[in-house]
NURONU-396927 format. One line per 10 residues: number of its first residue (from 1); their letters; for each residue x, y, z of N, C-alpha, C. Coordinates in pm, 1 decimal. Example, Ala and Ser with C-alpha at 12.3 -4.5 7.8 and 13.67 -1.06 7.14 Angstrom:
<sites>
1	as	1319.0 -569.0 780.0 1230.0 -450.0 780.0 1320.0 -330.0 780.0  1285.0 -225.0 708.0 1367.0 -106.0 714.0 1290.0 3.0 787.0
</sites>
This chain:
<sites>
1	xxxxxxxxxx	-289.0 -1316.1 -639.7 -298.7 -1243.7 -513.1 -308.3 -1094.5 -541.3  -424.8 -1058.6 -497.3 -387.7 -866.9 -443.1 -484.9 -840.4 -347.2  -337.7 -732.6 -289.1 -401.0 -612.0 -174.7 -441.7 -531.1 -272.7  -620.2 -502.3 -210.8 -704.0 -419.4 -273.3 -717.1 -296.2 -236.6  -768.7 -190.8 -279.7 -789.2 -107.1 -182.8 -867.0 -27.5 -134.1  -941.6 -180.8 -117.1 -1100.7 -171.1 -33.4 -1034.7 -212.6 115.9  -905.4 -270.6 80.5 -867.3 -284.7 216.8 -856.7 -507.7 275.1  -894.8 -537.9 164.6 -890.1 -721.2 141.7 -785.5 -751.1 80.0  -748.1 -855.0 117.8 -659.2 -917.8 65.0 -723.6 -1075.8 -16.0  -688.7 -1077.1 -154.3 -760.9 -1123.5 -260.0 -694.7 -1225.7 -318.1
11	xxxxxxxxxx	-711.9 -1378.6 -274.1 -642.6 -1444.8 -312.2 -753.2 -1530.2 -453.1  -685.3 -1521.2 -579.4 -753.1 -1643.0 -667.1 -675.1 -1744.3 -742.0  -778.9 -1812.1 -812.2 -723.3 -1944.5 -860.3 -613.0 -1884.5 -998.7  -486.8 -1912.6 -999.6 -448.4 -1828.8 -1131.9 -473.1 -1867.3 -1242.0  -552.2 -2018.4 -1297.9 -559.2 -2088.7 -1383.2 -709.2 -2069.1 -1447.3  -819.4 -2011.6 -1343.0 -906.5 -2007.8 -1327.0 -1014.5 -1855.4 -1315.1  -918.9 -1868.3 -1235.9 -1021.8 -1672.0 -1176.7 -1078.4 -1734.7 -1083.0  -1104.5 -1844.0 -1021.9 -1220.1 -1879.9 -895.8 -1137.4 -1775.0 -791.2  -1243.2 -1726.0 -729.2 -1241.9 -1667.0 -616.7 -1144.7 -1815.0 -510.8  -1101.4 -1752.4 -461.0 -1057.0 -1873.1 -339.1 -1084.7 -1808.6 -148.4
21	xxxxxxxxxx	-989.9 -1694.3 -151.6 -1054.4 -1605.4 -4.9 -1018.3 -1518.7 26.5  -1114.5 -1435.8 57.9 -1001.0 -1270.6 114.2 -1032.5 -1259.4 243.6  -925.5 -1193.1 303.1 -907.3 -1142.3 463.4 -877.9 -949.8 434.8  -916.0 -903.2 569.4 -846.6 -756.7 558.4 -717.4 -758.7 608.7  -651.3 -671.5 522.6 -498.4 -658.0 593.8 -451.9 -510.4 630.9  -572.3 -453.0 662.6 -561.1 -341.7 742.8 -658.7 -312.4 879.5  -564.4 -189.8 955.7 -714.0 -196.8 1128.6 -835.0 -122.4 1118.4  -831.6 -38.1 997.8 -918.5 86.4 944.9 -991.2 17.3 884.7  -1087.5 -45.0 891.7 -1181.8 -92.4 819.0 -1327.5 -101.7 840.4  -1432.4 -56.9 771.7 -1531.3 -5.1 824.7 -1668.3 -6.2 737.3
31	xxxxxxxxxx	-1604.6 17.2 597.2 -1711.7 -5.9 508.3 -1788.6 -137.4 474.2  -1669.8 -217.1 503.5 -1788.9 -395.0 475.9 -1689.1 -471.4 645.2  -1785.9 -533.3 661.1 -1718.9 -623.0 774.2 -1697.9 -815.1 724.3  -1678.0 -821.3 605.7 -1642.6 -916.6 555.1 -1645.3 -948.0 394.8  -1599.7 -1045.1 381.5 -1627.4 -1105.4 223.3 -1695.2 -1221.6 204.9  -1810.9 -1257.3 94.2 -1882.0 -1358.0 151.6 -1806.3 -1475.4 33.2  -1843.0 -1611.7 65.4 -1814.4 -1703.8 -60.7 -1827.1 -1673.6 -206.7  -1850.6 -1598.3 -221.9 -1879.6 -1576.8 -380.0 -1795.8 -1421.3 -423.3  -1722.8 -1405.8 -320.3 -1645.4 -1334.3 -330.2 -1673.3 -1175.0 -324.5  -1793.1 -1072.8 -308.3 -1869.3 -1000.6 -298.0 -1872.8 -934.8 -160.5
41	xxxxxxxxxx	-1843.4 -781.8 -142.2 -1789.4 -763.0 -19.2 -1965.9 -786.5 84.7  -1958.3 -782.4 242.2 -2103.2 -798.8 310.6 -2092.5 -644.7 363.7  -2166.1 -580.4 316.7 -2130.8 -440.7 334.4 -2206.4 -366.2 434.5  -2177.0 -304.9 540.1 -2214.0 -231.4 692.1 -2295.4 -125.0 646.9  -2304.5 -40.5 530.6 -2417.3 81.1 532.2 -2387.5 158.6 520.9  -2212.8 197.3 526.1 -2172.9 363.7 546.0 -2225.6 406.9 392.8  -2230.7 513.4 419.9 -2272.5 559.6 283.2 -2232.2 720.2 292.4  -2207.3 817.6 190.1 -2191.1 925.7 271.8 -2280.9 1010.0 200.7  -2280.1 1119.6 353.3 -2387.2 1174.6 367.1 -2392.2 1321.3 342.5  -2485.9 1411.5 348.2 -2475.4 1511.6 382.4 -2406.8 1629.2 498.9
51	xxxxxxxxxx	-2434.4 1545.5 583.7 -2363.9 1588.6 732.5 -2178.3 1505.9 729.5  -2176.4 1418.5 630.9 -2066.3 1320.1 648.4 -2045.0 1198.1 738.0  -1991.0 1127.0 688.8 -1990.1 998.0 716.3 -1820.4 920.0 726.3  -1810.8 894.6 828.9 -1607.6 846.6 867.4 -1627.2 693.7 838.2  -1572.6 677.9 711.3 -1536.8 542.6 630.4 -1401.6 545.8 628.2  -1342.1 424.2 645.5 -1234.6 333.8 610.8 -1207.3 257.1 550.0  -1135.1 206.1 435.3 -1004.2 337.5 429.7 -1057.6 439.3 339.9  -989.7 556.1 364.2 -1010.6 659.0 293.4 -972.9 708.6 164.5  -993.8 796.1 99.9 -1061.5 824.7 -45.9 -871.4 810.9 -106.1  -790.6 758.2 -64.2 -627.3 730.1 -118.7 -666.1 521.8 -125.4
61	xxxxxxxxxx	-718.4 528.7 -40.4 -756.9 353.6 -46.5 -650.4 323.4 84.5  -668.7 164.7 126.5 -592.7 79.4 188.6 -427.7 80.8 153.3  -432.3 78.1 -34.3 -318.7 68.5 -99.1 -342.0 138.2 -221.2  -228.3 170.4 -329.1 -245.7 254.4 -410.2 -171.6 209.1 -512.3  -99.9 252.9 -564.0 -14.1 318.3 -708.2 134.1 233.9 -643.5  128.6 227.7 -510.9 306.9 194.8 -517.2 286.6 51.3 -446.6  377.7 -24.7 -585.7 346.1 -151.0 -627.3 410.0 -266.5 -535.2  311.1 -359.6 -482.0 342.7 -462.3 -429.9 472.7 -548.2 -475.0  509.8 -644.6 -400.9 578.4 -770.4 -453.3 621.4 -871.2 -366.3  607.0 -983.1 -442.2 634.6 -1122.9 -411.1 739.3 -1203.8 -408.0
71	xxxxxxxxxx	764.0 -1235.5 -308.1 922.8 -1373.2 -312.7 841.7 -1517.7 -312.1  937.1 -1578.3 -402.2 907.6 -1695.1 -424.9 1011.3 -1748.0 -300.4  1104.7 -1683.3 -238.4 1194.9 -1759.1 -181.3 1142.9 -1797.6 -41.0  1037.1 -1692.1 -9.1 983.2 -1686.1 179.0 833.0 -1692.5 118.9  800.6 -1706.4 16.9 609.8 -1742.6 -23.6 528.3 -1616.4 6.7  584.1 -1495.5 45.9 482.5 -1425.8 145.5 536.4 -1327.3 45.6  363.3 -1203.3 43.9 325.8 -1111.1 -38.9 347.4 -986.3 42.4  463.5 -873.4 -14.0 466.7 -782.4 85.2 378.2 -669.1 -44.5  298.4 -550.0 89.6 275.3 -468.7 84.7 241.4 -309.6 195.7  261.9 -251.1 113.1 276.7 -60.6 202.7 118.1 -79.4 191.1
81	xxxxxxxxxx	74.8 -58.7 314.7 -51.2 -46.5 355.6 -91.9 104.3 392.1  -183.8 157.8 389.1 -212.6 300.5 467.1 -339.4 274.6 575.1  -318.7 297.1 628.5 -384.7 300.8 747.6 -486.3 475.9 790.1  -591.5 486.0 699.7 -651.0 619.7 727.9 -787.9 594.4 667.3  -848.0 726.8 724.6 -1001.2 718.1 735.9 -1049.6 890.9 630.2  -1158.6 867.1 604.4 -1239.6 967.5 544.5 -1352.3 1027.9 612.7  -1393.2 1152.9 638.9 -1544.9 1170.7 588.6 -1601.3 1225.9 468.7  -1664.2 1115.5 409.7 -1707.9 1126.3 277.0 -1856.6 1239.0 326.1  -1863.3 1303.6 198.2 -1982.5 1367.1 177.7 -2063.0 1340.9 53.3  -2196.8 1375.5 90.6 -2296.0 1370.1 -52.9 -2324.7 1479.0 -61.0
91	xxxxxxxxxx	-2344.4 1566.7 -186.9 -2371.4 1697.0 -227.9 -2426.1 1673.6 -344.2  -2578.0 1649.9 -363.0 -2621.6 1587.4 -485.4 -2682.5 1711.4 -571.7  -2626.0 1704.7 -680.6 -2672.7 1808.7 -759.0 -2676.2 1809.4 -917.2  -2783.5 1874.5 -992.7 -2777.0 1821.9 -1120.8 -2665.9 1860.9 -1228.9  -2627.5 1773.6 -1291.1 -2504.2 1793.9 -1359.7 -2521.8 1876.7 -1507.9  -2441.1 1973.9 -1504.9 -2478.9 2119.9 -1612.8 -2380.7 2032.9 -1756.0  -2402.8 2084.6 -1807.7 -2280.7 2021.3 -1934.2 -2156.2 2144.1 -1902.5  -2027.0 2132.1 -1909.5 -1927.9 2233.1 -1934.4 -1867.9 2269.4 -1815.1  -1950.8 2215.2 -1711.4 -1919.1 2254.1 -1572.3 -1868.2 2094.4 -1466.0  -1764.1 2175.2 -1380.4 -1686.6 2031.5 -1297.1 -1788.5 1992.8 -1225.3
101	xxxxxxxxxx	-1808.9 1849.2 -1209.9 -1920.6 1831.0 -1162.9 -1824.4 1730.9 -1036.0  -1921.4 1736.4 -904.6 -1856.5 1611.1 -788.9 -1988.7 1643.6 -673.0  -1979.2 1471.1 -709.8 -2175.2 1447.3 -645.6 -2144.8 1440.6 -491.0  -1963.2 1407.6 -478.0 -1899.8 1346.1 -340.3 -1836.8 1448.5 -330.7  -1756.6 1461.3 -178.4 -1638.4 1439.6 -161.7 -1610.7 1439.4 -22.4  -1460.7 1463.4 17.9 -1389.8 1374.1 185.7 -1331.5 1489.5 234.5  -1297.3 1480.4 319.6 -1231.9 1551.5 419.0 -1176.2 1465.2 534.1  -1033.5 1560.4 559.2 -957.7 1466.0 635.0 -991.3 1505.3 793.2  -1022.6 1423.1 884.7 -1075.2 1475.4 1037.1 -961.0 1552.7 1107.3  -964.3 1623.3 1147.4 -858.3 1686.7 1252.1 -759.0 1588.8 1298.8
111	xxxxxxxxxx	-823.0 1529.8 1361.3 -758.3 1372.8 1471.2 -725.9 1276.1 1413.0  -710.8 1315.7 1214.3 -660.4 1159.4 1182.5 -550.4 1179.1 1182.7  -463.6 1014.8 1215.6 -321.6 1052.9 1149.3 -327.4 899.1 1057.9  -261.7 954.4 971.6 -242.8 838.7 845.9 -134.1 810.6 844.8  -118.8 662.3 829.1 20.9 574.4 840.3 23.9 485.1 739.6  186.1 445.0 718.2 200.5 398.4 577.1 266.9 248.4 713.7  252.0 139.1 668.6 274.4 -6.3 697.5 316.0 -85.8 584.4  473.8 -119.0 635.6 461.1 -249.9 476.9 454.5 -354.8 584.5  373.9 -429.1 516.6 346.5 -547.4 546.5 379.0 -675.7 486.7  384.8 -806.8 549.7 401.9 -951.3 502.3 347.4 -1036.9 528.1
121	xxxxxxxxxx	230.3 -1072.1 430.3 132.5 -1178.7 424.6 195.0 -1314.8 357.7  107.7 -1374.7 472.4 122.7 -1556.8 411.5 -16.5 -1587.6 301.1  33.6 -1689.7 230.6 -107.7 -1691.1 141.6 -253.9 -1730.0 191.8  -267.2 -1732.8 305.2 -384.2 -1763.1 371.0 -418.8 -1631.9 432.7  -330.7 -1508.0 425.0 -404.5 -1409.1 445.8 -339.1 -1340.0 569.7  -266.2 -1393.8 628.0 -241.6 -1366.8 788.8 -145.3 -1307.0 769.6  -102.1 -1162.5 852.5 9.4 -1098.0 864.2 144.1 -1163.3 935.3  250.6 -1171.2 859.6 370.4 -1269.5 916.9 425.9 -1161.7 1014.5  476.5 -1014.5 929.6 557.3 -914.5 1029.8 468.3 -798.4 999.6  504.6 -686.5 1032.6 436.8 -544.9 998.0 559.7 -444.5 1038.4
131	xxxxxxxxxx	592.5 -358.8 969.1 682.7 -221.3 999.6 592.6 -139.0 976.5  578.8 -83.8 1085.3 505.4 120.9 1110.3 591.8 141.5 1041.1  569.6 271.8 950.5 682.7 401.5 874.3 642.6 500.2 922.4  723.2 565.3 998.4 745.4 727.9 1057.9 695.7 789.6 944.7  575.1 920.8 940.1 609.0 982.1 841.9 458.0 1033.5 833.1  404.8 1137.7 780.9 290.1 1193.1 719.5 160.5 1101.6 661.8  250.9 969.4 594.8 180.3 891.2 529.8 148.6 919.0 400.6  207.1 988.7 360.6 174.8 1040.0 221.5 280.3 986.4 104.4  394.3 894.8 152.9 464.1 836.8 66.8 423.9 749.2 -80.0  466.2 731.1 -179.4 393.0 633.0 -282.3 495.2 543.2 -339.4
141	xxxxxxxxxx	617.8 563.0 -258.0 709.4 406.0 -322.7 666.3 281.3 -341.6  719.7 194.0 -389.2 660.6 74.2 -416.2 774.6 -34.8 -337.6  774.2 -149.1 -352.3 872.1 -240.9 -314.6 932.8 -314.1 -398.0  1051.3 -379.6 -360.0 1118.5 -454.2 -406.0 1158.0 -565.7 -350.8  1169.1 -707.8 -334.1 1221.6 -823.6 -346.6 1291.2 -885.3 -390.1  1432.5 -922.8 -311.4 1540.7 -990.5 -426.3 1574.6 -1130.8 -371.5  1646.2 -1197.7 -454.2 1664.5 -1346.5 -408.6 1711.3 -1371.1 -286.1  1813.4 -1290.2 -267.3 1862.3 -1271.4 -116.1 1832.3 -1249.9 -30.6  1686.3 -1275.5 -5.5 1608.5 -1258.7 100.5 1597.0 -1078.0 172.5  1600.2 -952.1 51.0 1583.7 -843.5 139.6 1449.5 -792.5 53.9
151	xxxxxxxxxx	1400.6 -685.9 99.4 1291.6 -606.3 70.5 1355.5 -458.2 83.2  1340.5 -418.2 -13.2 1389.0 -286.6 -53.3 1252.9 -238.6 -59.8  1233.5 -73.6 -14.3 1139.7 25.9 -22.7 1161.1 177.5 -13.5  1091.7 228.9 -41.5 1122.0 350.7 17.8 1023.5 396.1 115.2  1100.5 478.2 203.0 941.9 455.7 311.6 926.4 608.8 345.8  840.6 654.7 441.2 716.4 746.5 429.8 847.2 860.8 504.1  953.0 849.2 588.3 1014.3 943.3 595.8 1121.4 989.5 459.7  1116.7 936.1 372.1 1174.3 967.8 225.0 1299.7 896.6 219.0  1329.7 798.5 300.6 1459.3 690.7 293.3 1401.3 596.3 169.4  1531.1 545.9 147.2 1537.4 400.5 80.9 1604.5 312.1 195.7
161	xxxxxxxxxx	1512.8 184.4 242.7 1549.3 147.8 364.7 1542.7 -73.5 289.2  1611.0 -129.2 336.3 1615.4 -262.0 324.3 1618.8 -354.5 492.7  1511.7 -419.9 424.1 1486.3 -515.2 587.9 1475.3 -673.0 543.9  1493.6 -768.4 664.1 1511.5 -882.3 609.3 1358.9 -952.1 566.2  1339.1 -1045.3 475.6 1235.2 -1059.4 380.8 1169.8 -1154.9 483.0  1228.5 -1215.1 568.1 1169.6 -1324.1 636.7 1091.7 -1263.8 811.1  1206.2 -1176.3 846.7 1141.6 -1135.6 932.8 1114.6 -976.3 977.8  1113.8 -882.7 893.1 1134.5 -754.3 828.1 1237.3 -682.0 956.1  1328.0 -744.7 968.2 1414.1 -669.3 1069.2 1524.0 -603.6 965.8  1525.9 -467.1 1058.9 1573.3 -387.6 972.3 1716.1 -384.4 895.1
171	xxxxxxxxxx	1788.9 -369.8 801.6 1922.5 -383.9 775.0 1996.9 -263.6 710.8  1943.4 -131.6 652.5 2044.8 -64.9 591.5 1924.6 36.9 563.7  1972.8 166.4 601.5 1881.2 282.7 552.7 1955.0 387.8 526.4  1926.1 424.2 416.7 1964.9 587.8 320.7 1902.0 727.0 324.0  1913.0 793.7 398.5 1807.8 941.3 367.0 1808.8 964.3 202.6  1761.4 1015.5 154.2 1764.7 1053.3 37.8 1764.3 1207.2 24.9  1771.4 1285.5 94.1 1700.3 1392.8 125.7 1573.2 1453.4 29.4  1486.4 1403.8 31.3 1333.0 1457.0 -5.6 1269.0 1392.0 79.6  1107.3 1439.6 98.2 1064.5 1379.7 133.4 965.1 1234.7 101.3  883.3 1201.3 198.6 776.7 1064.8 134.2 741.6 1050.4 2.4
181	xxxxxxxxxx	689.8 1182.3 59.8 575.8 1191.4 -136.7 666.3 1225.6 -226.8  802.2 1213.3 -240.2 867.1 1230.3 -322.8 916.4 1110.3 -414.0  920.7 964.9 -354.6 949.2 863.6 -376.3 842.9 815.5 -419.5  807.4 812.6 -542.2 710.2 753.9 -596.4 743.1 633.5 -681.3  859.6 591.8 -699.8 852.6 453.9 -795.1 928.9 394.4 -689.1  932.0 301.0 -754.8 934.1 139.8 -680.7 1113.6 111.5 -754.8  1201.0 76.5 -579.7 1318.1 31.3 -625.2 1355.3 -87.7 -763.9  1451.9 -51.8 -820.5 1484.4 -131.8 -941.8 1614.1 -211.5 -932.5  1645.0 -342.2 -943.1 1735.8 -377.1 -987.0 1841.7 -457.7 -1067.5  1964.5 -460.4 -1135.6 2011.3 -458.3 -1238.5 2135.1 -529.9 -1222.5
191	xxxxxxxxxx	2204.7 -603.4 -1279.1 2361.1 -646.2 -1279.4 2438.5 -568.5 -1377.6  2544.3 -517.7 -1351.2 2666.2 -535.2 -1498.2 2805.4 -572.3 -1452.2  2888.4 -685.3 -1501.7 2935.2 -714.5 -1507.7 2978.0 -815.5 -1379.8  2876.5 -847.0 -1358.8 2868.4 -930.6 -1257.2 2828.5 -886.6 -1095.9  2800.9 -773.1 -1109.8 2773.1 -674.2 -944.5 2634.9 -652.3 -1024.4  2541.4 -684.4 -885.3 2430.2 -602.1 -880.9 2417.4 -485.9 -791.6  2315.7 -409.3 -843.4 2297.7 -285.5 -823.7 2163.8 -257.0 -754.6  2138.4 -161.3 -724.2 1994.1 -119.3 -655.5 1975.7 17.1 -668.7  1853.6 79.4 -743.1 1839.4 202.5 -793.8 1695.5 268.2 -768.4  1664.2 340.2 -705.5 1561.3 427.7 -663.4 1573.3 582.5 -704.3
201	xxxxxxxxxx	1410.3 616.2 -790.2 1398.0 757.6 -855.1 1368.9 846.2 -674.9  1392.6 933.7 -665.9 1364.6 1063.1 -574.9 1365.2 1167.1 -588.9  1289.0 1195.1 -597.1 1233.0 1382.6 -651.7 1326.8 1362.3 -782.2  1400.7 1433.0 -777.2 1493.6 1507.1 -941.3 1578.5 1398.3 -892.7  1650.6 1311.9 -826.6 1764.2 1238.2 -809.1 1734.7 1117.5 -850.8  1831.1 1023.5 -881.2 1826.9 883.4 -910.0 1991.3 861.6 -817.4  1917.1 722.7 -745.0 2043.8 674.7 -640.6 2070.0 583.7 -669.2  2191.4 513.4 -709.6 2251.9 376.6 -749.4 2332.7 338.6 -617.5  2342.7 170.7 -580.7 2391.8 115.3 -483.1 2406.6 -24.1 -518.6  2578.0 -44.7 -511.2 2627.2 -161.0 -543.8 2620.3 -261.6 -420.9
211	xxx	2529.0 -357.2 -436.8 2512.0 -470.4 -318.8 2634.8 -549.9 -321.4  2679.8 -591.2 -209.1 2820.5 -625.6 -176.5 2838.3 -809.2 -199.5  2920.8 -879.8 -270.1 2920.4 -1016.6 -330.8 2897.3 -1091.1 -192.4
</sites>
């Protein structure tokens, strides 16, 4: 399984590589309006332009750097979705040796606002729950999954927040004081001596939290 971030959700054979089926698991979507059997996106035309062109998702992707994860205990694949758009540009020009060269590039529209979503897919593709995250959208935490049915993250207002795995209702949230984009790794966790723990990097801080027996 992966959320791509073309914005599909990519299920294959693990034994195999066969393609099996992708769905989108975001509302921003714009550049292909499907995936065909052979696994190959059916692609709408945007292309960008000179004048610019508003494609979805935008030049951060659907999803990024902050890492999905899976319970075997509820079957379902969570991921922080972003929800935002681009206008891409073409600026075609011949490339000098020694010099930065960029044939593209995006700009963010006035009127966008970009949102970070973790989400919970069933393996057929379909969204089980969805949590909006307050916030800029500029967060890059990743998630966590533990046997106990919670989902640990950090989310786009710069908390470390835990919700239930089955039906993402909410259960315990921490400010951290930094913000989104400060939380860039993905909660960790650890036992000693029989207590587990739960540990998230934030800006210069590292936060430890003993989960209760």
């Amino acid at each position: 399984m992966q959320a791509n971030r073309n914005g599909f959700f990519y299920v294959l054979d693990r034994t195999s590589g066969k393609f099996l089926h992708a769905t989108p698991f975001i509302e921003k979507l714009n550049w292909a309006k499907g995936i065909d059997p052979t696994g190959r996106p059916i692609l709408t035309g945007r292309i960008p332009t000179a004048d610019g062109t508003y494609i979805c998702p935008g030049i951060d992707g659907a999803t990024n750097w902050f890492s999905p994860s899976y319970s075997p205990k509820t079957g379902l694949f969570y991921v922080m979705a972003l929800e935002a758009c681009n206008v891409y540009f073409s600026d075609p020009k011949p490339f000098k040796r020694g010099e930065t060269f960029y044939d593209t590039g995006t700009k963010l529209p006035p009127d966008e606002h970009s949102q970070k979503i973790l989400l919970a897919l069933s393996l057929d593709g379909k969204t089980v729950w969805r949590y909006p995250q307050a916030g800029p959208g500029d967060s890059w935490g990743g998630i966590l999954t533990t046997a106990g049915a919670l989902v640990f993250f950090g989310d786009d207002s710069g908390a470390l927040e835990a919700v239930d795995a089955a039906t993402g209702h909410v259960l315990w949230h921490f400010n951290t004081g930094n913000s989104g984009r400060e939380l860039r790794a993905s909660p960790m966790t650890y036992a000693v001596d029989g207590v587990q723990y739960v540990a998230i990097a934030a800006g210069s801080n590292v936060f430890t939290f003993a989960l209760p027996h």
